[in-house]
PAVO-385531 format. One line per field, with one value per residue: residue in three letters; x, z, y of N, C-alpha, C, O in turn. Coordinates in pm, 1 decimal. Example, Ala and Ser with C-alpha at 12.3 -4.5 7.8 and 13.67 -1.06 7.14 Angstrom:
residues 2
res <- ALA:SER
nx <- 1319.0:1285.0
nz <- 780.0:708.0
ny <- -569.0:-225.0
cax <- 1230.0:1367.0
caz <- 780.0:714.0
cay <- -450.0:-106.0
cx <- 1320.0:1290.0
cz <- 780.0:787.0
cy <- -330.0:3.0
ox <- 1423.6:1340.9
oz <- 846.5:803.9
oy <- -331.9:113.8
END
This chain:
residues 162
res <- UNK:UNK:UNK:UNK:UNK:UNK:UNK:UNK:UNK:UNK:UNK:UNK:UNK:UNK:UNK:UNK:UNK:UNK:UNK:UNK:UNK:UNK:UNK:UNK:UNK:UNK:UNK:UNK:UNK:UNK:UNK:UNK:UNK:UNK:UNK:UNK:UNK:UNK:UNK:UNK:UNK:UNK:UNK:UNK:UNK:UNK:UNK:UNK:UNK:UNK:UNK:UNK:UNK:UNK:UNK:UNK:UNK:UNK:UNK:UNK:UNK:UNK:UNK:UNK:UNK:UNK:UNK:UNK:UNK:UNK:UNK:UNK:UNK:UNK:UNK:UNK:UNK:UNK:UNK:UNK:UNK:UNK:UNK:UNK:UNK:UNK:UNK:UNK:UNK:UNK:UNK:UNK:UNK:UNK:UNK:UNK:UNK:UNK:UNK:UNK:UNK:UNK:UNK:UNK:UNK:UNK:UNK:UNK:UNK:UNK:UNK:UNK:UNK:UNK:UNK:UNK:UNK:UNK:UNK:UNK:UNK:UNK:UNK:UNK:UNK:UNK:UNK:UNK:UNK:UNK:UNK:UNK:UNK:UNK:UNK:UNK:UNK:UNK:UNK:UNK:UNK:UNK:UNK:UNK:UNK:UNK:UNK:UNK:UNK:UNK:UNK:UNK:UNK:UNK:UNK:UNK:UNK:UNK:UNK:UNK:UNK:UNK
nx <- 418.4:255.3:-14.5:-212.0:-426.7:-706.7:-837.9:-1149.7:-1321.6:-1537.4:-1702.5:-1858.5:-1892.5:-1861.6:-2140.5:-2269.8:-2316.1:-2236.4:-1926.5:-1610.3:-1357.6:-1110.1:-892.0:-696.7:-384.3:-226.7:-53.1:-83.8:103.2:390.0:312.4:498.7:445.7:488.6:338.3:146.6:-6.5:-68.7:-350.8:-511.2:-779.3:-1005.7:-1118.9:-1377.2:-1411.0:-1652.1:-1921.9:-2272.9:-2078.8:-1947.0:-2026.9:-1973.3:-1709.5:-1402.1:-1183.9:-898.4:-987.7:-835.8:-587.0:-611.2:-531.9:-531.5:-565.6:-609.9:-876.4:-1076.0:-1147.7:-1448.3:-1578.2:-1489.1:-1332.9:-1216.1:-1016.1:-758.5:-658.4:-365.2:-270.7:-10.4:170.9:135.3:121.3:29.9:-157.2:-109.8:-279.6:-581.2:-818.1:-1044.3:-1233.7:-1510.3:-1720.8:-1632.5:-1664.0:-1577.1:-1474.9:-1364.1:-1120.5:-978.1:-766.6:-797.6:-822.0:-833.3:-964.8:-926.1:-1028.1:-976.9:-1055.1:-909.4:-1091.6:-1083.8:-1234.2:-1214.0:-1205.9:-1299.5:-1284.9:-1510.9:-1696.7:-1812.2:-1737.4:-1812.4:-1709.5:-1732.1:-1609.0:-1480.1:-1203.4:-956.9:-701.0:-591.5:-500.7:-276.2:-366.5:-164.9:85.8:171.1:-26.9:-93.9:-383.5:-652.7:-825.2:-1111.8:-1201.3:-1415.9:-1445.4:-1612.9:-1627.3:-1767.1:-1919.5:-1799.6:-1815.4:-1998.7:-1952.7:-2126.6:-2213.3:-1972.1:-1710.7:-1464.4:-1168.9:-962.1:-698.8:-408.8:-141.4:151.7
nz <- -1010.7:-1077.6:-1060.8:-892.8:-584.6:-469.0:-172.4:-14.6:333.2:499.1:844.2:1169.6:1334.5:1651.5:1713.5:1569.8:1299.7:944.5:840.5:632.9:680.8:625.3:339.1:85.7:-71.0:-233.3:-328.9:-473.6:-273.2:-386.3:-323.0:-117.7:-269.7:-544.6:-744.0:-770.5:-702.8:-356.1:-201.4:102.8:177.3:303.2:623.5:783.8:1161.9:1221.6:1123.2:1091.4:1014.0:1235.5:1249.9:1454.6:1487.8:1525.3:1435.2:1145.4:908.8:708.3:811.6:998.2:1160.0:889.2:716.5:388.3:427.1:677.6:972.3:1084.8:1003.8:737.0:426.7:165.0:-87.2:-328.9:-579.5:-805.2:-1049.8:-1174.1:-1493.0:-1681.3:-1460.9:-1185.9:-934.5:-615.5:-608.1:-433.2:-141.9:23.9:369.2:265.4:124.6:-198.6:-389.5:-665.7:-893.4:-1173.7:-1294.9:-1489.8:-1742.2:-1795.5:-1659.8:-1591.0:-1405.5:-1262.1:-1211.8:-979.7:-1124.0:-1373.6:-1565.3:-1647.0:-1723.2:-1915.1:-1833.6:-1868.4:-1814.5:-1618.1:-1609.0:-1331.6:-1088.8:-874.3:-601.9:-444.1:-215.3:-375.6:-481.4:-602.5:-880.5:-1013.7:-1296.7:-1493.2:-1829.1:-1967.5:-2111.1:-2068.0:-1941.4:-1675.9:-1421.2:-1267.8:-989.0:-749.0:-474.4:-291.8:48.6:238.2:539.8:515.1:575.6:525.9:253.2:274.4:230.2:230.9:487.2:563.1:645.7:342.1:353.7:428.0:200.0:104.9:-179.6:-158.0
ny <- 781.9:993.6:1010.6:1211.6:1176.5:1372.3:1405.9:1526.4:1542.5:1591.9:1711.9:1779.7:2083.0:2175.8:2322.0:2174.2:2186.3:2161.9:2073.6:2145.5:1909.3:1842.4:1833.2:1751.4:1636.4:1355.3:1076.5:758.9:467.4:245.6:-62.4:-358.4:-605.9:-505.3:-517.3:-323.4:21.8:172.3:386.1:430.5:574.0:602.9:435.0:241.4:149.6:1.9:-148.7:-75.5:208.9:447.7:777.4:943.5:876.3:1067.3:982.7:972.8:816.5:738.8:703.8:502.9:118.1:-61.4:-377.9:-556.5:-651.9:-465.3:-615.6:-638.9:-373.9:-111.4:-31.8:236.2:259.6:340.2:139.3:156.3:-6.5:-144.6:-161.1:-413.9:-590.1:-827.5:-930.5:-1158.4:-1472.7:-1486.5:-1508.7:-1334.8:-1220.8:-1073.8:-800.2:-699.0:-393.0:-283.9:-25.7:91.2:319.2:393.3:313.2:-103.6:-407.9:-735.7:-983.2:-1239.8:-1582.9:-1865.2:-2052.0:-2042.1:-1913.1:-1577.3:-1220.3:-936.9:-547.2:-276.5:89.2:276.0:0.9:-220.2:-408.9:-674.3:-834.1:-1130.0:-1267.0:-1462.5:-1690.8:-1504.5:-1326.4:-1024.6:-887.7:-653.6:-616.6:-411.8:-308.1:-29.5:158.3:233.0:114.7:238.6:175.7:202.9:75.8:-49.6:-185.8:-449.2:-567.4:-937.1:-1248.8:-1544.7:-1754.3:-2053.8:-2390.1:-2664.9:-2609.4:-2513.0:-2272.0:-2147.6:-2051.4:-1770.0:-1659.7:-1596.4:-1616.6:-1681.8
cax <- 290.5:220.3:-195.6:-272.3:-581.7:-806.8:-1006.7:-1212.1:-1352.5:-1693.3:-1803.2:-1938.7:-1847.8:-1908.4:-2299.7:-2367.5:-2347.5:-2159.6:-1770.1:-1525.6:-1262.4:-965.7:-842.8:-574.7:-377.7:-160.6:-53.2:-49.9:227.6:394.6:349.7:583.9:481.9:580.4:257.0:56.2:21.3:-237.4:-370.4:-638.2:-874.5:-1076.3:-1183.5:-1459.7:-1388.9:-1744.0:-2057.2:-2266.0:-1979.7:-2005.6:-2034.3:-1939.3:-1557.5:-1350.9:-1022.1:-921.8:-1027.1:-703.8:-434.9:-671.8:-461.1:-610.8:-503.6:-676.6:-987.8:-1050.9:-1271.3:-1580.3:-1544.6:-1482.9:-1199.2:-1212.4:-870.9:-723.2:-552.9:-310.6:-234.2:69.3:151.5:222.9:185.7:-33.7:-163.1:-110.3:-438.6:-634.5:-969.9:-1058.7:-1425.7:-1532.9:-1773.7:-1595.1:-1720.2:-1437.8:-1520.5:-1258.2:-1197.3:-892.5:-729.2:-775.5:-790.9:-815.3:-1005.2:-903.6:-1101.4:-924.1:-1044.6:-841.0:-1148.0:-1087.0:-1311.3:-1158.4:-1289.8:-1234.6:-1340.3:-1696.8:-1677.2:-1805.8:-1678.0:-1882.3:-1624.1:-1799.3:-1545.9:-1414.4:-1035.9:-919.3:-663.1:-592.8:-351.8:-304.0:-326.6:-106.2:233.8:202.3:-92.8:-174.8:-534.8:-678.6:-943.1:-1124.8:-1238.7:-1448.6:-1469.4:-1679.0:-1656.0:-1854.4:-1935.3:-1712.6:-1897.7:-1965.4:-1989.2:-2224.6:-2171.5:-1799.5:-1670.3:-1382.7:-1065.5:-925.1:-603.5:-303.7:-64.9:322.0
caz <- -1074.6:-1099.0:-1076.4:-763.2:-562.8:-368.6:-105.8:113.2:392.8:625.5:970.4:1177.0:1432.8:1792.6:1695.7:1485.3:1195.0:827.5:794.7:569.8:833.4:538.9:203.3:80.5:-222.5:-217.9:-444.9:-378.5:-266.0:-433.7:-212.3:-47.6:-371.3:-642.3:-826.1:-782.4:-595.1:-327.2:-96.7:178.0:107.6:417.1:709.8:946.2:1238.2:1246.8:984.1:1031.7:1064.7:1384.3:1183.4:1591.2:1532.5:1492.7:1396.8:1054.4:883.6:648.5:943.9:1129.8:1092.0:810.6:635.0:246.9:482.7:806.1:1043.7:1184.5:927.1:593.5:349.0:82.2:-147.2:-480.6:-646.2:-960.8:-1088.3:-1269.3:-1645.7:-1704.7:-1295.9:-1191.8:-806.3:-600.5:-586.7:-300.0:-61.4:153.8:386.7:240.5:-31.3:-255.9:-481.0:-748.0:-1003.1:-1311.9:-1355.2:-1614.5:-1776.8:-1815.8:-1596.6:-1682.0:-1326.4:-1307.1:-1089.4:-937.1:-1236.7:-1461.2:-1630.1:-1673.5:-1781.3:-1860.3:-1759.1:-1864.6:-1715.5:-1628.1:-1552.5:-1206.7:-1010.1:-687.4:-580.1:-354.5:-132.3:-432.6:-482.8:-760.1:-891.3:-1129.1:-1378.1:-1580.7:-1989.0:-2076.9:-2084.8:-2082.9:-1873.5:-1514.5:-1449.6:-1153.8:-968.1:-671.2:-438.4:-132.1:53.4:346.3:630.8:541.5:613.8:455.6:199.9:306.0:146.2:319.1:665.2:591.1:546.6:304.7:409.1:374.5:113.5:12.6:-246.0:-156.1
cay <- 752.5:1146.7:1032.8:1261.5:1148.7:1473.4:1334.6:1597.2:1523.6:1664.3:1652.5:1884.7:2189.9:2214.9:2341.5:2071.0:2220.2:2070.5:2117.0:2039.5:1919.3:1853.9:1874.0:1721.9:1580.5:1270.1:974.6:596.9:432.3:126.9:-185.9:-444.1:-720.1:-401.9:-502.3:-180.5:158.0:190.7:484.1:409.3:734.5:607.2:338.6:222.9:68.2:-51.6:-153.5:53.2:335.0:527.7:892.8:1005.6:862.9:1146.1:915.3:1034.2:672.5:674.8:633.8:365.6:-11.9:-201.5:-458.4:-585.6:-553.4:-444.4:-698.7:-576.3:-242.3:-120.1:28.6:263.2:262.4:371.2:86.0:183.2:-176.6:-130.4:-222.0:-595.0:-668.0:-965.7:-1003.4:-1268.1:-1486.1:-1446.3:-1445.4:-1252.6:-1209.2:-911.6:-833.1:-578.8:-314.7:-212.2:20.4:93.5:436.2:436.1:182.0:-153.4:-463.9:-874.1:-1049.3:-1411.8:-1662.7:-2006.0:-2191.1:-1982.8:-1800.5:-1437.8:-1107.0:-801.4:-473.0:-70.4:231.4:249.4:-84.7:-244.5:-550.4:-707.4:-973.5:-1189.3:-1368.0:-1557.0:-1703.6:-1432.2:-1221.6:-927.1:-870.6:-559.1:-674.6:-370.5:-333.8:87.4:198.2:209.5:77.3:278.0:101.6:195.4:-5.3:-65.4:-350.1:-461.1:-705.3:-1017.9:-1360.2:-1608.7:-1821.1:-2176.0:-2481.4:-2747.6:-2549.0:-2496.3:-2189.1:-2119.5:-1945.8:-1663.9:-1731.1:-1547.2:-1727.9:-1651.9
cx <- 232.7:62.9:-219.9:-397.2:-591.2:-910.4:-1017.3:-1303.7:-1432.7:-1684.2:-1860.1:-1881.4:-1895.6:-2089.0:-2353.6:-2390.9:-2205.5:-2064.2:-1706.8:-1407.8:-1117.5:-993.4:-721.7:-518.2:-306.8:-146.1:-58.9:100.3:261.7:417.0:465.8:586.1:528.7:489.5:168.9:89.6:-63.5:-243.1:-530.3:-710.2:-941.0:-1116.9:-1273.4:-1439.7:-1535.7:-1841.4:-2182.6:-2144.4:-2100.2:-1980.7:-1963.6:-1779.7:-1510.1:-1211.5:-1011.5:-914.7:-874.2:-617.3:-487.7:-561.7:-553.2:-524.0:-549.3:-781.9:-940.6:-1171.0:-1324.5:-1611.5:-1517.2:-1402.2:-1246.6:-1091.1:-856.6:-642.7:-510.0:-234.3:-134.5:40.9:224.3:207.5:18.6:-40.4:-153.8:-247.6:-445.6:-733.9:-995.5:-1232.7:-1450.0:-1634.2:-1719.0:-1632.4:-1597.3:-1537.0:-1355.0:-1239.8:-1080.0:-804.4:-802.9:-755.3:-844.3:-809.4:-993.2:-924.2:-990.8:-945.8:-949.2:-941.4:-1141.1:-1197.9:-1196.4:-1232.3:-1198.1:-1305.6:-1464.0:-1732.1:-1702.9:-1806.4:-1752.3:-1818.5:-1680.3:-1710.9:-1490.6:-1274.4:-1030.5:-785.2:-663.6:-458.1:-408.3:-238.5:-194.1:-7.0:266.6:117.1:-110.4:-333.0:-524.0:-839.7:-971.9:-1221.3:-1280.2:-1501.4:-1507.0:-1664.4:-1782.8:-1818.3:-1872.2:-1825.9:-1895.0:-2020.3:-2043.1:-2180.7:-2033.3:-1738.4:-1560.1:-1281.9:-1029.0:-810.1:-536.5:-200.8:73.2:410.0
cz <- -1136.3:-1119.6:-942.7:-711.3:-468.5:-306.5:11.6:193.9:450.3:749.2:1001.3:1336.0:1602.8:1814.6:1633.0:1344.8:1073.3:814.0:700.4:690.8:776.5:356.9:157.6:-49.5:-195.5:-348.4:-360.3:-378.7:-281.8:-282.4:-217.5:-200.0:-511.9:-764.2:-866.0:-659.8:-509.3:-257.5:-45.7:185.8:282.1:476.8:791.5:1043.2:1262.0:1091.5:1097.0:1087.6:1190.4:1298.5:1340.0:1610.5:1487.0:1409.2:1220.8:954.5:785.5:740.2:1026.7:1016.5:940.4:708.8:495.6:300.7:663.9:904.9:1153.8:1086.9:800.1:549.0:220.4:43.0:-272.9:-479.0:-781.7:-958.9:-1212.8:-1380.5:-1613.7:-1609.5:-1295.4:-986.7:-787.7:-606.7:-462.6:-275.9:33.3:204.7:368.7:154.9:-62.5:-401.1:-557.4:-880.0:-1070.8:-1358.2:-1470.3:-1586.0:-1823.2:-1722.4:-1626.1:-1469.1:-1364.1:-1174.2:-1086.7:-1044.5:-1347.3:-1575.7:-1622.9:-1798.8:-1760.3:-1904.7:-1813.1:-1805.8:-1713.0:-1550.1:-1332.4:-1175.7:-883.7:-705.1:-481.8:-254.0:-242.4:-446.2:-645.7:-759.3:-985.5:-1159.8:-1472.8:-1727.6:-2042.9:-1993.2:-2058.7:-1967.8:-1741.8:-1493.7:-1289.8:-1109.5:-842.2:-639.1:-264.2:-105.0:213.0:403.7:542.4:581.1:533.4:424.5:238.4:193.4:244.8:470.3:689.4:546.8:473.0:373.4:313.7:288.4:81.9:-41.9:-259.0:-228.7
cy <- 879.3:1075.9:1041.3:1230.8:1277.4:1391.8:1498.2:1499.8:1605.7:1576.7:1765.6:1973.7:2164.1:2266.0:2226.9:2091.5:2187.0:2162.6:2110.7:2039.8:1875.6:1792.7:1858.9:1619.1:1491.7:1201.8:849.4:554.9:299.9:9.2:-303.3:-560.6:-645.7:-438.0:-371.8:-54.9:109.3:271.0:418.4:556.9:710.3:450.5:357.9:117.5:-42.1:-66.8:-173.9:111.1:419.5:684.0:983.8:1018.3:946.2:1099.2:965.3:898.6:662.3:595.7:544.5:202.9:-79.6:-244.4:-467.5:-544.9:-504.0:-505.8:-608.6:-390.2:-253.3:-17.5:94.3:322.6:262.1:250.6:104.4:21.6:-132.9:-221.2:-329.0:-665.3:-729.5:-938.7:-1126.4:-1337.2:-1498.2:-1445.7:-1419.6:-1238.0:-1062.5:-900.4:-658.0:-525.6:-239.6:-195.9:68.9:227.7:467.5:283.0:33.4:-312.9:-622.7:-927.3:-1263.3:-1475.2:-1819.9:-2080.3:-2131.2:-1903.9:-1670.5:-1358.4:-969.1:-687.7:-327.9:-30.3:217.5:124.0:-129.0:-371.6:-535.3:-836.5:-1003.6:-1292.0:-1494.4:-1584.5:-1622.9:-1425.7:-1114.6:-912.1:-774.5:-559.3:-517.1:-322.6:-156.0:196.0:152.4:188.0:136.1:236.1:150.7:100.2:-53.8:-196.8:-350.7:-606.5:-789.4:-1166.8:-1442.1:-1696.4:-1926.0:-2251.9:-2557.1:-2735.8:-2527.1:-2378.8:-2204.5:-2008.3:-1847.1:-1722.5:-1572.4:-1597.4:-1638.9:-1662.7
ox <- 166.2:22.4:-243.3:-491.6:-496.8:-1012.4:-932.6:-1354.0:-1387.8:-1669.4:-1906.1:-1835.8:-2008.5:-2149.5:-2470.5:-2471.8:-2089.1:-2077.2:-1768.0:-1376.1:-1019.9:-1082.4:-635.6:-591.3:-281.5:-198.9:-46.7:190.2:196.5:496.1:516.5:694.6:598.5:529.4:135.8:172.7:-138.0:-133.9:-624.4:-632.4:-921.5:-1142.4:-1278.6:-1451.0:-1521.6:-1825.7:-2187.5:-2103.1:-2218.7:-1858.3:-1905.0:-1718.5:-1548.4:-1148.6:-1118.7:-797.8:-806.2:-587.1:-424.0:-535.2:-649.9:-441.9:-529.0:-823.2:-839.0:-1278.8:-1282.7:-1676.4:-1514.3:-1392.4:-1319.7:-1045.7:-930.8:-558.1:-586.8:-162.8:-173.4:-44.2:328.3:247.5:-76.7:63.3:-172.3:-341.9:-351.7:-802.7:-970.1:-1329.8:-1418.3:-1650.8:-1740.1:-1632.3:-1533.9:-1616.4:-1251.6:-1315.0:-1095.2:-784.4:-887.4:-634.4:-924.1:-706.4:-1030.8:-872.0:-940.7:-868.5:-914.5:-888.0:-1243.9:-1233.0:-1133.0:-1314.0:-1080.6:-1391.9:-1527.4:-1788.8:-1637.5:-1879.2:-1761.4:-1848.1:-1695.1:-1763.4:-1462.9:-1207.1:-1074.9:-723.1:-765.9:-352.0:-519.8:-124.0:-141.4:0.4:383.8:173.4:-140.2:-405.2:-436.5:-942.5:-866.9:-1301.7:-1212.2:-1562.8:-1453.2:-1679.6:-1881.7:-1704.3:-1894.7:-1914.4:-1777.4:-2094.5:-2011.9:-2131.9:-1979.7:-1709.2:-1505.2:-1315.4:-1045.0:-809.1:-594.1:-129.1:97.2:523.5
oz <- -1239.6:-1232.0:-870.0:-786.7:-392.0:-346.9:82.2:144.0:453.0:768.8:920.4:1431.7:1619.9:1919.8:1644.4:1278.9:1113.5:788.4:635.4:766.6:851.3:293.5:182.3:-111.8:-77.7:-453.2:-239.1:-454.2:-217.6:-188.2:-326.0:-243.1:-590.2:-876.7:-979.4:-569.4:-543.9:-201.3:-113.4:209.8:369.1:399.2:866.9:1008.4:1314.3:984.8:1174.4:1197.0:1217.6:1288.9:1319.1:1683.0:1370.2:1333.6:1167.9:920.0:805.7:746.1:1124.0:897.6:951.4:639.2:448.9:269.8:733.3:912.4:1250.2:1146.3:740.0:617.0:152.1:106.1:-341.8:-390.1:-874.6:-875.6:-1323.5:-1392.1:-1549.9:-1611.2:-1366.6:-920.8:-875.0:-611.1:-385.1:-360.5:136.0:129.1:437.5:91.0:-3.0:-503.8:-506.2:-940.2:-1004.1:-1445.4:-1538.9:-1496.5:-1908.8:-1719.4:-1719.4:-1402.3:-1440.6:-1066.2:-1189.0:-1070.8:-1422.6:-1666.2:-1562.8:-1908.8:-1665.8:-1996.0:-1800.0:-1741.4:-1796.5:-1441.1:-1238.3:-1238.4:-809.3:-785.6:-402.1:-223.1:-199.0:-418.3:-754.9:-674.1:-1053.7:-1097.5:-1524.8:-1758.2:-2153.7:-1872.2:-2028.9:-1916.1:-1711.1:-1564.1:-1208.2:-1173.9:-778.5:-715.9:-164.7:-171.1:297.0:349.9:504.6:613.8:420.3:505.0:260.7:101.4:358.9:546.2:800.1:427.8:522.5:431.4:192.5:292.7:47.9:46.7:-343.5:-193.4
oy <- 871.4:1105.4:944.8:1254.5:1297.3:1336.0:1552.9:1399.2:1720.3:1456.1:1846.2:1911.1:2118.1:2245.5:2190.1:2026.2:2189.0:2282.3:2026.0:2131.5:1869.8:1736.0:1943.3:1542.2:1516.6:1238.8:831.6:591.8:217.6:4.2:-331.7:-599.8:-710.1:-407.8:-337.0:-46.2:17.6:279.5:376.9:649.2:795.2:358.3:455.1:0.0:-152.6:-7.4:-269.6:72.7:438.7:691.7:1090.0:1096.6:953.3:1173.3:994.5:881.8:561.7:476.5:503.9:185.2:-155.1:-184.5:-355.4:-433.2:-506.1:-446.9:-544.3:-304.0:-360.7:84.6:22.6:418.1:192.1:241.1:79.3:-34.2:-95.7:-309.3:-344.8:-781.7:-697.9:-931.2:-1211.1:-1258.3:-1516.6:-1388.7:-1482.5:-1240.7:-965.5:-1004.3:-552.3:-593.4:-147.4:-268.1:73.6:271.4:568.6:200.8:59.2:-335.9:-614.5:-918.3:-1352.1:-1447.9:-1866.5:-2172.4:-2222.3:-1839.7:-1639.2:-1401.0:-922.0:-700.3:-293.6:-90.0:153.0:132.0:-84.1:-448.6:-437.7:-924.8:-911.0:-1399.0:-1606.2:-1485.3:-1658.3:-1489.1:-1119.0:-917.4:-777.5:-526.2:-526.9:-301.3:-133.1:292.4:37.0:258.6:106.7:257.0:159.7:47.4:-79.1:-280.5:-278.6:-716.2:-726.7:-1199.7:-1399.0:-1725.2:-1954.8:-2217.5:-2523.1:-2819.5:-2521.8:-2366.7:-2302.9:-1905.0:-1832.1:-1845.5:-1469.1:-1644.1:-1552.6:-1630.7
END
Protein backbone atom coordinates (compact mmCIF):
# COMPACT_ATOMS: atom_id res chain seq x y z
CA UNK A 1 0.00 0.00 0.00
CA UNK A 2 3.24 2.18 0.91
CA UNK A 3 0.42 4.81 2.85
CA UNK A 4 2.24 4.67 6.36
CA UNK A 5 -0.06 5.58 9.32
CA UNK A 6 1.95 7.55 12.70
CA UNK A 7 -0.09 7.20 15.63
CA UNK A 8 1.45 8.66 19.01
CA UNK A 9 0.25 8.01 21.92
CA UNK A 10 0.11 9.97 25.81
CA UNK A 11 -0.37 8.99 29.27
CA UNK A 12 1.20 9.86 32.15
CA UNK A 13 4.41 9.02 34.52
CA UNK A 14 4.48 7.73 37.94
CA UNK A 15 3.90 11.72 39.22
CA UNK A 16 1.11 12.28 37.20
CA UNK A 17 2.45 14.19 34.91
CA UNK A 18 1.81 14.07 30.57
CA UNK A 19 3.91 11.43 28.54
CA UNK A 20 4.20 10.41 25.29
CA UNK A 21 4.34 6.58 26.06
CA UNK A 22 4.95 5.57 22.00
CA UNK A 23 5.56 6.43 18.58
CA UNK A 24 5.32 4.42 15.95
CA UNK A 25 4.81 3.93 12.13
CA UNK A 26 2.96 1.04 10.52
CA UNK A 27 0.69 0.25 7.47
CA UNK A 28 -2.67 -1.57 7.27
CA UNK A 29 -2.92 -4.91 6.59
CA UNK A 30 -5.00 -6.50 3.74
CA UNK A 31 -7.95 -8.50 5.23
CA UNK A 32 -9.21 -12.14 5.01
CA UNK A 33 -12.23 -10.75 2.17
CA UNK A 34 -9.02 -8.89 0.01
CA UNK A 35 -11.38 -5.85 -0.23
CA UNK A 36 -9.33 -3.30 1.74
CA UNK A 37 -6.38 -2.69 4.19
CA UNK A 38 -7.13 -1.96 7.78
CA UNK A 39 -5.00 -1.00 10.98
CA UNK A 40 -6.75 -0.65 14.45
CA UNK A 41 -4.87 2.78 15.62
CA UNK A 42 -6.80 2.24 18.98
CA UNK A 43 -9.60 0.53 21.46
CA UNK A 44 -11.77 0.98 24.56
CA UNK A 45 -12.77 -1.66 26.42
CA UNK A 46 -15.38 0.56 27.94
CA UNK A 47 -17.74 3.91 26.97
CA UNK A 48 -16.76 6.07 28.78
CA UNK A 49 -12.98 4.79 28.27
CA UNK A 50 -11.26 4.08 31.52
CA UNK A 51 -8.15 6.74 30.67
CA UNK A 52 -6.61 4.35 33.94
CA UNK A 53 -6.26 1.18 31.34
CA UNK A 54 -2.82 0.89 30.58
CA UNK A 55 -3.50 -2.03 27.74
CA UNK A 56 -2.10 -0.58 24.56
CA UNK A 57 -5.86 -0.28 22.87
CA UNK A 58 -4.51 -1.54 19.33
CA UNK A 59 -3.63 -5.28 20.50
CA UNK A 60 -7.02 -5.45 22.68
CA UNK A 61 -9.51 -8.33 20.60
CA UNK A 62 -11.95 -6.46 18.52
CA UNK A 63 -13.85 -7.37 15.99
CA UNK A 64 -15.86 -4.54 13.23
CA UNK A 65 -16.85 -3.24 16.79
CA UNK A 66 -16.05 -4.00 20.08
CA UNK A 67 -19.23 -4.51 22.66
CA UNK A 68 -19.42 -2.40 25.57
CA UNK A 69 -16.33 -0.06 23.87
CA UNK A 70 -15.06 1.65 20.96
CA UNK A 71 -12.56 1.31 17.82
CA UNK A 72 -10.58 3.68 16.06
CA UNK A 73 -9.18 2.24 12.48
CA UNK A 74 -7.65 3.25 9.14
CA UNK A 75 -9.53 1.69 6.34
CA UNK A 76 -7.70 1.83 2.69
CA UNK A 77 -10.65 0.51 0.51
CA UNK A 78 -8.97 -0.70 -2.39
CA UNK A 79 -9.55 0.25 -6.19
CA UNK A 80 -12.61 -1.43 -7.78
CA UNK A 81 -13.31 -3.53 -4.25
CA UNK A 82 -16.92 -3.53 -2.91
CA UNK A 83 -17.70 -4.66 0.93
CA UNK A 84 -19.80 -7.15 1.91
CA UNK A 85 -23.18 -5.54 3.15
CA UNK A 86 -23.59 -5.36 6.62
CA UNK A 87 -24.97 -4.01 10.25
CA UNK A 88 -23.55 -3.70 12.91
CA UNK A 89 -24.68 -1.92 16.73
CA UNK A 90 -22.51 0.80 16.58
CA UNK A 91 -22.92 4.35 15.55
CA UNK A 92 -19.92 5.11 13.29
CA UNK A 93 -18.15 8.25 12.49
CA UNK A 94 -16.08 7.85 9.06
CA UNK A 95 -14.42 10.69 7.74
CA UNK A 96 -12.71 10.55 3.99
CA UNK A 97 -9.37 11.63 4.02
CA UNK A 98 -8.13 10.62 0.35
CA UNK A 99 -9.76 9.23 -2.32
CA UNK A 100 -12.99 8.49 -3.11
CA UNK A 101 -15.79 6.29 -1.78
CA UNK A 102 -19.62 5.34 -3.22
CA UNK A 103 -21.92 4.29 0.38
CA UNK A 104 -24.74 2.01 -0.67
CA UNK A 105 -27.79 1.44 1.63
CA UNK A 106 -30.07 -2.02 1.41
CA UNK A 107 -32.35 -0.27 -0.96
CA UNK A 108 -29.65 0.13 -3.43
CA UNK A 109 -29.39 4.05 -3.06
CA UNK A 110 -25.87 5.21 -2.99
CA UNK A 111 -23.89 8.75 -2.19
CA UNK A 112 -20.50 9.16 -2.98
CA UNK A 113 -18.08 10.91 -0.83
CA UNK A 114 -14.25 12.58 -1.19
CA UNK A 115 -11.94 13.79 1.20
CA UNK A 116 -13.30 16.14 3.68
CA UNK A 117 -16.20 14.31 3.56
CA UNK A 118 -18.10 12.91 6.81
CA UNK A 119 -20.25 9.74 7.28
CA UNK A 120 -22.45 9.04 10.70
CA UNK A 121 -23.70 5.48 9.86
CA UNK A 122 -26.34 4.84 12.19
CA UNK A 123 -26.78 1.06 12.54
CA UNK A 124 -28.00 0.87 8.96
CA UNK A 125 -27.70 -2.33 6.44
CA UNK A 126 -24.83 -0.76 4.05
CA UNK A 127 -21.86 -1.24 2.14
CA UNK A 128 -18.97 0.58 0.35
CA UNK A 129 -17.49 0.23 -2.81
CA UNK A 130 -14.54 2.11 -4.15
CA UNK A 131 -15.79 3.94 -7.77
CA UNK A 132 -12.12 3.87 -8.96
CA UNK A 133 -10.32 1.45 -10.57
CA UNK A 134 -6.66 3.30 -9.56
CA UNK A 135 -6.88 4.91 -6.14
CA UNK A 136 -7.03 3.74 -2.65
CA UNK A 137 -9.77 5.65 -0.65
CA UNK A 138 -8.49 6.01 2.97
CA UNK A 139 -11.18 6.40 5.46
CA UNK A 140 -11.03 6.63 9.06
CA UNK A 141 -13.27 5.53 11.19
CA UNK A 142 -14.63 5.33 14.69
CA UNK A 143 -17.23 3.44 15.81
CA UNK A 144 -19.05 3.11 19.09
CA UNK A 145 -21.07 0.53 20.93
CA UNK A 146 -24.77 1.31 20.48
CA UNK A 147 -28.19 0.24 20.79
CA UNK A 148 -29.51 -1.61 17.88
CA UNK A 149 -32.29 0.31 16.14
CA UNK A 150 -35.75 -1.09 16.66
CA UNK A 151 -38.65 -1.26 14.79
CA UNK A 152 -42.02 -1.37 16.86
CA UNK A 153 -39.90 -2.79 19.97
CA UNK A 154 -37.84 -5.06 17.68
CA UNK A 155 -34.52 -4.64 17.30
CA UNK A 156 -32.72 -5.33 14.00
CA UNK A 157 -29.75 -7.63 13.74
CA UNK A 158 -26.61 -7.44 13.34
CA UNK A 159 -25.90 -8.82 9.44
CA UNK A 160 -22.98 -9.89 7.52
CA UNK A 161 -23.64 -11.09 3.81
CA UNK A 162 -21.26 -14.22 2.90
Amino acid sequence: MNLPIRRVVTGHNHEGTAVFTSDEVFEPQIIPTGDAAMATIWTTATVPADCNDETDGAKRDAGTTLKGGSVIRIVDMLPGASSPLHRTDSIDYGIVISGEIELELENEISKKMGAGAIIVQRGTLHKWRNPSETEVCRIVFVLIEAKAYEINGIPLPEYMQH
